[in-house]
C-alpha positions in Angstrom: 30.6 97.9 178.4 28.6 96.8 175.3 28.2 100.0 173.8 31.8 100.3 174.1 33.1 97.0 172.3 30.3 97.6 169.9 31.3 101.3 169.2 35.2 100.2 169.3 34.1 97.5 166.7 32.9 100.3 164.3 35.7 102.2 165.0 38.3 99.6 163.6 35.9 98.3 160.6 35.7 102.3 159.6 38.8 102.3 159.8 40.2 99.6 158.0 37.9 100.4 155.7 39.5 103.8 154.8 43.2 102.5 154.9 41.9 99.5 152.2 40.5 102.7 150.5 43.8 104.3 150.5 45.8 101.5 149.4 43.5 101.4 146.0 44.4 105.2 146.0 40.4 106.1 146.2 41.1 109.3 149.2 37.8 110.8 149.0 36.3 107.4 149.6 38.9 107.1 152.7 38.4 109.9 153.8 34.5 109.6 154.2 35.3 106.3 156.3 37.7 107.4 158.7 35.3 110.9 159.3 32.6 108.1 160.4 35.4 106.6 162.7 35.8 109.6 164.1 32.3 109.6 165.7 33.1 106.5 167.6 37.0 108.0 168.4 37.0 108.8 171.9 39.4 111.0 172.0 39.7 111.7 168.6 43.5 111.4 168.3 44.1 108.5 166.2 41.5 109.2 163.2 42.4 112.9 163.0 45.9 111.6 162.0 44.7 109.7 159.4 42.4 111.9 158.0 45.5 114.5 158.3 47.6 112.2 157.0 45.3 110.9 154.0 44.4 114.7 153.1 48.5 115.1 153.0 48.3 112.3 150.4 45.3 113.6 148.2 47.6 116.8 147.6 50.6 114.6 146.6 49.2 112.3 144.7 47.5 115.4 142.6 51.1 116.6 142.2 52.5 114.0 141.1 49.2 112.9 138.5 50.1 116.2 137.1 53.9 115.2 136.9 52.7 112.5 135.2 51.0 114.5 132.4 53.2 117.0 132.0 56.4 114.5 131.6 53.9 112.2 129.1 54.0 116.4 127.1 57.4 115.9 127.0 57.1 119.5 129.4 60.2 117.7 131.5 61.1 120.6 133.9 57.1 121.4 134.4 57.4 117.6 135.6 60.2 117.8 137.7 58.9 120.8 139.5 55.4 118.9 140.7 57.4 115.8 141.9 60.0 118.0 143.6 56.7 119.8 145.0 55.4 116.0 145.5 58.0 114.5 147.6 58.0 118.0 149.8 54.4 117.2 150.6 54.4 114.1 151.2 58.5 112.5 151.7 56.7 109.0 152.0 55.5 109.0 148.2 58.7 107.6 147.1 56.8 107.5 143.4 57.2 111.2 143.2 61.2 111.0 143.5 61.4 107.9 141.5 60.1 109.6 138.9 62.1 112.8 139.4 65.0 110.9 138.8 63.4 109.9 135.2 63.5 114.0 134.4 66.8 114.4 135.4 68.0 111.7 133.3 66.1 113.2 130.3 67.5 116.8 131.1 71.2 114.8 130.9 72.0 115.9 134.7 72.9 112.4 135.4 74.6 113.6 138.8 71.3 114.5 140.2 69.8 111.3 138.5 72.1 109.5 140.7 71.2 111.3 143.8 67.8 110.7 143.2 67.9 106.9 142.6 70.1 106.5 145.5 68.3 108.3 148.2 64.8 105.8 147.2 67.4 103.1 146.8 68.3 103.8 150.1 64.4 104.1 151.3 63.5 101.0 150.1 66.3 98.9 152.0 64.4 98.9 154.7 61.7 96.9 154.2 58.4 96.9 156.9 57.9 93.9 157.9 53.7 94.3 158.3 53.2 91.2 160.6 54.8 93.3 163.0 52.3 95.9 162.9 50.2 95.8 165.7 46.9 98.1 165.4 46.1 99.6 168.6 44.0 102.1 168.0 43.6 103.4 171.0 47.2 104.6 171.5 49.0 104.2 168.0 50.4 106.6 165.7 47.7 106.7 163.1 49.5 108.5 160.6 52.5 105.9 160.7 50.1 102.7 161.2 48.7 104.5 157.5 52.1 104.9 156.4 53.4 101.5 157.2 50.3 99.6 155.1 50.7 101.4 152.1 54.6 100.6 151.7 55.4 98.7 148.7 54.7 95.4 148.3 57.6 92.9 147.8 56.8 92.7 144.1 56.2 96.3 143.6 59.4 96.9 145.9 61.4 94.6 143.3 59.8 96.7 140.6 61.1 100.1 141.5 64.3 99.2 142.6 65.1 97.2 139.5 63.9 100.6 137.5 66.3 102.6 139.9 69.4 100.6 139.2 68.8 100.6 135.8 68.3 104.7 135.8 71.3 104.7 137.8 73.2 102.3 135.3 72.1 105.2 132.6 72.8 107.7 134.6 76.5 106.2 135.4 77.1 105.4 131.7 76.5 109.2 130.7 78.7 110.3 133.2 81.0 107.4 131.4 81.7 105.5 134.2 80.6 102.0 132.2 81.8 99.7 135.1 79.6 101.3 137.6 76.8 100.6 135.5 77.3 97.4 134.6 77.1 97.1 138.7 74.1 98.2 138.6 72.5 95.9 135.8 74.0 93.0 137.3 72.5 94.1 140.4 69.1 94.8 138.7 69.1 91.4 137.5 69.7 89.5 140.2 66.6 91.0 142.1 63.9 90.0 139.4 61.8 87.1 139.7 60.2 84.9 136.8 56.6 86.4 138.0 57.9 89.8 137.3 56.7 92.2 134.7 60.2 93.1 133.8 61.6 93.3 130.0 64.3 90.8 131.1 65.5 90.5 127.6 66.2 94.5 126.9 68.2 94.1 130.6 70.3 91.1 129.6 70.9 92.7 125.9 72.4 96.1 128.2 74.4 94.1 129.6 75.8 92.5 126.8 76.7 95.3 125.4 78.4 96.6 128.3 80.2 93.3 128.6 81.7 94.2 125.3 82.5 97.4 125.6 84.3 96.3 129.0 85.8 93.3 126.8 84.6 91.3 130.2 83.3 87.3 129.0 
C-alpha cells in the first residue's frame, strides 16, 4: 500500500508537471513529463490522453506559429489557410480562429469576419470555472482535465473578447451597418478593466466618431 501512494504521488507531480509545462506552451518538455507518468499509470488511460492530447496541440500550435509568420508577410490567405488548418486540429485553440477572423477582415469579407468573431464570442461565454475541477486521476478525462487548465484566464478572456467585438465592430462598419458596431464598441468597452493592456483611448476615439456619424450625444 506504500508503494502505491508513493507511485500514485509521482504520478500526479508528473503530471502536473506536464500540464504547467503546457500552460507555458513548452510541449516537448510536457510531453517528457507525462511519458514518466505513464510508468506509474496503472492502466495507462488517463496519461495516454494527455500525451494524445498534448501531441494534438504541438501540431496546432505549429500551424498557427506559421499563421502567424505568414500574416506578419502580409501572405494573408497563406495565413488564413494554417489557422483554418489550426482550428481543424485542434477546435479548442480558439487563438487560431481569432486570428482567422483578422484575415478575413484584411481580405474585406467582413461576413465571414463576423462569423468568425461570433462563433469564439460564443466560445468564450462559457467560462470554466477551475475550482470546480476535480483531478481524479484515476478515472478522469485527461484530455478534458488538459483542456479545462489551459482555458483563458479572466484577463486574457477580457482580452480577446474585447479584440473580437472590436473586429466585429470593423467588420459591421464595412458592411455599413454603423449602429451595429457602435454595439459592439460600447460593448468592448464596458468589459475592460483599468489593469488592462487595452489602447482604451484609440477605442473611446472609435466611438466618438461613430457617435458622430450616428449624430447620437
Amino acid at each position: 500500500a506504500s508503494i502505491e501512494k508513493e507511485e500514485s504521488f509521482k504520478k500526479k507531480t508528473l503530471i502536473n508537471l506536464g500540464m504547467a509545462y503546457c500552460l507555458d506552451a513548452e510541449h516537448d518538455s510536457a510531453l517528457q513529463q507525462f511519458k514518466k507518468a505513464q510508468e506509474f499509470d496503472s492502466d495507462g488511460n488517463f496519461v495516454k490522453q494527455c500525451i494524445d492530447y498534448t501531441e494534438i496541440l504541438m501540431k496546432a500550435f505549429q500551424l498557427k506559429a506559421e499563421g502567424d509568420c505568414h500574416f506578419a508577410k502580409g501572405e494573408i490567405e497563406k495565413a488564413k489557410e494554417c489557422y483554418t488548418e489550426a482550428f481543424a486540429v485542434d477546435p479548442t485553440l480558439l487563438q487560431s480562429k481569432i486570428n482567422r477572423a483578422a484575415c478575413h477582415l484584411a481580405m474585406e469579407n467582413a461576413v465571414f469576419c463576423i462569423e468568425d468573431c461570433d462563433a469564439v464570442l460564443g466560445c468564450l461565454s462559457y467560462e470554466r470555472n477551475r475550482k470546480k475541477l476535480h483531478h481524479d486521476m484515476d478515472n478522469a478525462d485527461g484530455a478534458s482535465i488538459l483542456a479545462a487548465v489551459l482555458s483563458p484566464k479572466p484577463r486574457t478572456r477580457r482580452t480577446w473578447i474585447v479584440t473580437l467585438l472590436c473586429r466585429r465592430a470593423a467588420a459591421k462598419k464595412f458592411l455599413r451597418d454603423s449602429p451595429g458596431a457602435l454595439d459592439d464598441l460600447l460593448d468592448a468597452e464596458s468589459f475592460i478593466r483599468s489593469s488592462d493592456d487595452i489602447d482604451k483611448h484609440m477605442l473611446a476615439k472609435d466611438i466618438a466618431v461613430l457617435k458622430e456619424e450616428l449624430r447620437i450625444a
